[in-house]
N, C-alpha and C positions, 0 to 999 in steps of 0.2 A: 512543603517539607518532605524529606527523604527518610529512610530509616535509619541514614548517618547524621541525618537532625534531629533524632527525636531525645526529649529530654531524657533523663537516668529516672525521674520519677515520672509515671504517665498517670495524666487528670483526665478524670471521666466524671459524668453526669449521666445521672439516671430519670430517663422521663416512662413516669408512669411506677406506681406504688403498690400495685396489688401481688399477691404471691411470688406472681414472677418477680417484679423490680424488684420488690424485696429481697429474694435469691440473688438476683443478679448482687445487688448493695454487698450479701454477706461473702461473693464469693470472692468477691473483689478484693474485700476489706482480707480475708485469707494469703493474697498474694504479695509477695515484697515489689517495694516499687513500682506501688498502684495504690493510688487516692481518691476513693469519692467525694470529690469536694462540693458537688452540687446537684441537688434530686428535684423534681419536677412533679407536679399531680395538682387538679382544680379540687382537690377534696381536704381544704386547708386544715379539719382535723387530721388525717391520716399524714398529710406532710408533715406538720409537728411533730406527729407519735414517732416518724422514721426519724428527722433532724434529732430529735432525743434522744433516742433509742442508739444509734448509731456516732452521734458527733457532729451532726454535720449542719453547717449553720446557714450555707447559701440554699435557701427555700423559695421556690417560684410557683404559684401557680398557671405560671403560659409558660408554655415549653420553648418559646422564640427566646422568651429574653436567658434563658440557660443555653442554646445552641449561640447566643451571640458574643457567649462572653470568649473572648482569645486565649486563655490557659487551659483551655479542655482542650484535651488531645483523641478519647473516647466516648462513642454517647451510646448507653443500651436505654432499646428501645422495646419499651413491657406496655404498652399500653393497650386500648382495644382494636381489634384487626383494622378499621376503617382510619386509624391515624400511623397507620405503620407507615402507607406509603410517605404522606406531607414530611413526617416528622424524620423520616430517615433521607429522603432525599437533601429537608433542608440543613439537617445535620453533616452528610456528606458535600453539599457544596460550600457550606461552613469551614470544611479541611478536617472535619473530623470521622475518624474509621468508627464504626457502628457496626452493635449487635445487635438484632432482630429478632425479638421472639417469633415463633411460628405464627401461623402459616405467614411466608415472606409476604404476600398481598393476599387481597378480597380476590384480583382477575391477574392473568396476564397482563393488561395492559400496564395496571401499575406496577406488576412486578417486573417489565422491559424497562419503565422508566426507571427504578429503582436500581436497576444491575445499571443500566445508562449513567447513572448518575455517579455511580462506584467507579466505569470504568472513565469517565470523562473528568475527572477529578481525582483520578489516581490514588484512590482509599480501596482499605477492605470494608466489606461487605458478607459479614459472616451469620447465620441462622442458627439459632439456639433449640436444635433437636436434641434434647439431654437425653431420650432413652436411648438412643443409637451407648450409650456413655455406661451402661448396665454392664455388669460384671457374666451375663448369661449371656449376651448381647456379644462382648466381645469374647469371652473365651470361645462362643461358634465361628466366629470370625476366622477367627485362627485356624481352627480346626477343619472349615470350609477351603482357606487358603493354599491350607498346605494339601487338598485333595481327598480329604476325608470324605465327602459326599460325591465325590464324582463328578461328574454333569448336575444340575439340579435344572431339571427339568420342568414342574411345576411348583407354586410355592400359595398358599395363604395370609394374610396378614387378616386380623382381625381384633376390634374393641367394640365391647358388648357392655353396654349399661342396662341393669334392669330396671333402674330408677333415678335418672342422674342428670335430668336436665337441668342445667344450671342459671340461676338465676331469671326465670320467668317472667317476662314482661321489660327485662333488660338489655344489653345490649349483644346476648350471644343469642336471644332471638329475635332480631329482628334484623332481616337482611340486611338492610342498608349500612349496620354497623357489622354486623359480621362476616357479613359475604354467603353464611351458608350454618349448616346446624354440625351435628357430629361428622358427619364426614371432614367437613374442613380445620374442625376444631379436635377431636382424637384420630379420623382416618389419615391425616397427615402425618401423624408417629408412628404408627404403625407400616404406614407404607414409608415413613425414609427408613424405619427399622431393614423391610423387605430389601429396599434398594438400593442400599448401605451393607444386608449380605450376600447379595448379587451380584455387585460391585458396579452397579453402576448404569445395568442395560438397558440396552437403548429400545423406547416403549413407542409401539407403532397404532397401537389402537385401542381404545374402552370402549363398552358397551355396559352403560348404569342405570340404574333404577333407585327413585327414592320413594320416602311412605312419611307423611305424616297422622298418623293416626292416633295416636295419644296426646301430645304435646297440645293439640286444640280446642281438645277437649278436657284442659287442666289435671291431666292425668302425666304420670312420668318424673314431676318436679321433686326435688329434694326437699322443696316445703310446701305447704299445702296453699294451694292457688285457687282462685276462681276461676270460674269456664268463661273465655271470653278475654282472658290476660293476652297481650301480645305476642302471639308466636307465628312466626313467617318462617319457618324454615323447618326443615325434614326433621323427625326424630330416630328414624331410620337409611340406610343408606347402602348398596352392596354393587360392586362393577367387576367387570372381568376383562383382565387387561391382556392383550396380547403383546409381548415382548416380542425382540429379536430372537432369529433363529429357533423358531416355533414353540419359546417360552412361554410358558401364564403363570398371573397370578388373580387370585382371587381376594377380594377387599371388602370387606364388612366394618362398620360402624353403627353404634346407635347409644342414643341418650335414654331410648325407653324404647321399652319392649317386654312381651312377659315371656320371659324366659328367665333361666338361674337368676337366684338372687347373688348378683354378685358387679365387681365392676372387674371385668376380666378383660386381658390384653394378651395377644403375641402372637406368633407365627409359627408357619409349619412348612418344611421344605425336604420335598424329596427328589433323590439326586440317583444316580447308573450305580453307585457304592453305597449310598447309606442315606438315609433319613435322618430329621431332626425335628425337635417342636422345644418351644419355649411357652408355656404358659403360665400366664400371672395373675394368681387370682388376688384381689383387693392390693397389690401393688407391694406383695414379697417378694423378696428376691433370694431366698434359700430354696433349693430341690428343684427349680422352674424349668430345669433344662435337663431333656432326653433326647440322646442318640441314639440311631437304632440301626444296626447292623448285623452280619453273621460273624459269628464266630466257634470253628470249627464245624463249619456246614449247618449249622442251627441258628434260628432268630437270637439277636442278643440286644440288650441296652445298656448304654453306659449314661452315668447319672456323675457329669465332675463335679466337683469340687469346686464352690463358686465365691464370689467374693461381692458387696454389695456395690459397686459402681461407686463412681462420685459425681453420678448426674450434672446438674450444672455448673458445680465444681471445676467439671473437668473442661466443659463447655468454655468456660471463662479464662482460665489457663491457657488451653490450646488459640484460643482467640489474642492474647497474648503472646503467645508465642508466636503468631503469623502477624502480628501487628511488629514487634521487636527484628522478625526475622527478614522482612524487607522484602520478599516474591509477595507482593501486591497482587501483581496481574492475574495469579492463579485462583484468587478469592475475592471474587465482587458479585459471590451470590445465585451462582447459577444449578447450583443445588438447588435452592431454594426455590429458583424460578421452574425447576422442569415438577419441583413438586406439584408448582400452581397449575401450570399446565396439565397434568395430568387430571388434578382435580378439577380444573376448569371443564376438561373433556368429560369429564363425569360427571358433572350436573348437565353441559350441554346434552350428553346420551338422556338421560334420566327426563330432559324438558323432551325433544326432538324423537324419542322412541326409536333410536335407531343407532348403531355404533358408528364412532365418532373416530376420524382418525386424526392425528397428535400434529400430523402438517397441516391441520384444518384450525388448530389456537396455536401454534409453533409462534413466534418472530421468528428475527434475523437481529438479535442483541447477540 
């Protein structure tokens, strides 16, 4: 099917039900000329609650027999990290364009077969980074675009939990389902934040370190756990990446750590003209954004005027709009893959004690 075949109404299914699918379900349900007519989850209470809640009466718990049926033309994919790659591939050689919640894979390797699979079946293959989608987010955009910082020379990306390990014993700790601890799971928004107001550049080397120290000893959780719960993964995380043209940035993550009580997120980039930071503490988005400049030969800050984003809203839309607008080839996903990549190089720096450069996990997808 071409984009001169696609129906006037487009049918999505949604595999996997937790926060995200959910979002995904309402943002849909928002847009004209888009139907969720069928959702997915093995947790056959929570599937009822959504078919109720929403309208929607084709309920599966295997996500095969939802990717099999032929009127789905969309399938987002909310599930937990370790079924992103099976369920999006099988979805894309199905004939159906997929959304990806973050991180796009566990490793590079799946995240190659997955952009492979986008471009060998000629779908998109689009990643659901909502806070790039922030109204602080993108009015610095603008303001970077049109030359307001200058060169930006160095930059920060950083998420800091003081207490925020999520769900212990479950599947965001335990490698094998999730690939990795906060880095993989908040350092990924943070850095497509970074790399999204950079625009794009090209990353030649990390050099990372990780720490678990709390999370092992049932310390960190948002509920009170025993010592001894399943935790395989960092609670801690921090690399220092060297970009093109003798750019860095600096990347911090953590689910626990004793530092401010707070769950704060954002960035900081200084440029040959002017500075900027975004910070968010517990996930406001009014005053988050300072610019800092001279003005009349003196330090000055400008604090705009901001508007709260439409997070995955907009996510879903723009994804829409590149599925109706028919330039396929430019979206199968490779944002998403140079994310993994990076993060890939940062747990390999972090295991191997030594920087790690980005042709040493790169393909050739």
């Amino acid at each position: 099917m071409t984009a001169m075949e696609l129906p006037q109404l487009l049918r999505v299914g949604v595999v996997g039900l937790g926060w995200a699918g959910e979002t995904h379900v309402k943002a849909y349900a928002g847009l004209p000329n888009v139907e969720v007519v069928a959702v997915a989850d093995p947790r056959s209470e929570r599937l009822n609650d959504i078919g109720k809640t929403y309208g929607i009466t084709n309920l599966y718990t295997d996500y095969t027999e939802l990717i099999a049926r032929d009127d789905i033309d969309i399938v987002s994919v909310a599930t937990p990290n370790h079924l992103h790659a099976p369920v999006t591939i099988a979805a894309l050689e199905g004939g159906k364009h997929v959304l990806c919640e973050k991180p796009l894979a566990r490793t590079v390797a799946e995240g190659e077969a997955m952009v492979k699979a986008a471009i060998d079946n000629r779908r998109v293959l689009k990643i659901a980074f909502n806070h790039r989608q922030r109204g602080d987010v993108q009015v610095l955009k603008s303001y970077i675009d049109q030359g307001g910082l200058g060169r930006v020379y160095h930059a920060k990306a950083t998420w800091m939990r003081r207490s925020g390990i999520p769900g212990m014993g479950g599947w965001f700790t335990t490698r094998e389902m999730a690939g990795g601890g906060p880095l993989i799971d908040l350092g990924v928004h943070v850095l497509d934040m970074a790399m999204y107001l950079l625009n794009e550049p090209e990353v030649v080397a990390v050099s990372g370190a990780t720490y678990a120290e709390l999370g092992p000893r049932g310390r960190g959780s948002r509920k009170a756990t025993a010592v001894g719960s399943t935790y395989e993964v960092e609670d801690l995380a921090t690399a220092f990446i060297r970009l093109a043209d003798g750019v860095t940035l600096l990347l911090e993550a953590s689910w626990a750590v004793y530092g401010k009580n707070n769950d704060d997120f954002g960035v900081s980039l200084y440029g040959t003209e002017g500075g900027a930071e975004i910070d968010i503490k517990n996930y406001v988005w009014q005053d988050t954004l300072r610019i800092f400049t001279d003005t009349g030969g003196v330090p000055s800050e400008i604090r705009p005027q901001l508007y709260p984003g439409e997070g995955h809203a907009a996510v879903v839309r723009d994804f829409i709009e590149i599925v109706r607008g028919g330039d396929w080839s430019n979206h199968v996903g490779r944002e998403g893959l140079r994310r993994t990549q990076i993060i890939e190089a940062c747990y390999l720096s972090a295991q191997q004690g030594r920087e790690v450069a980005l042709v040493d996990v790169a393909g050739h997808v």
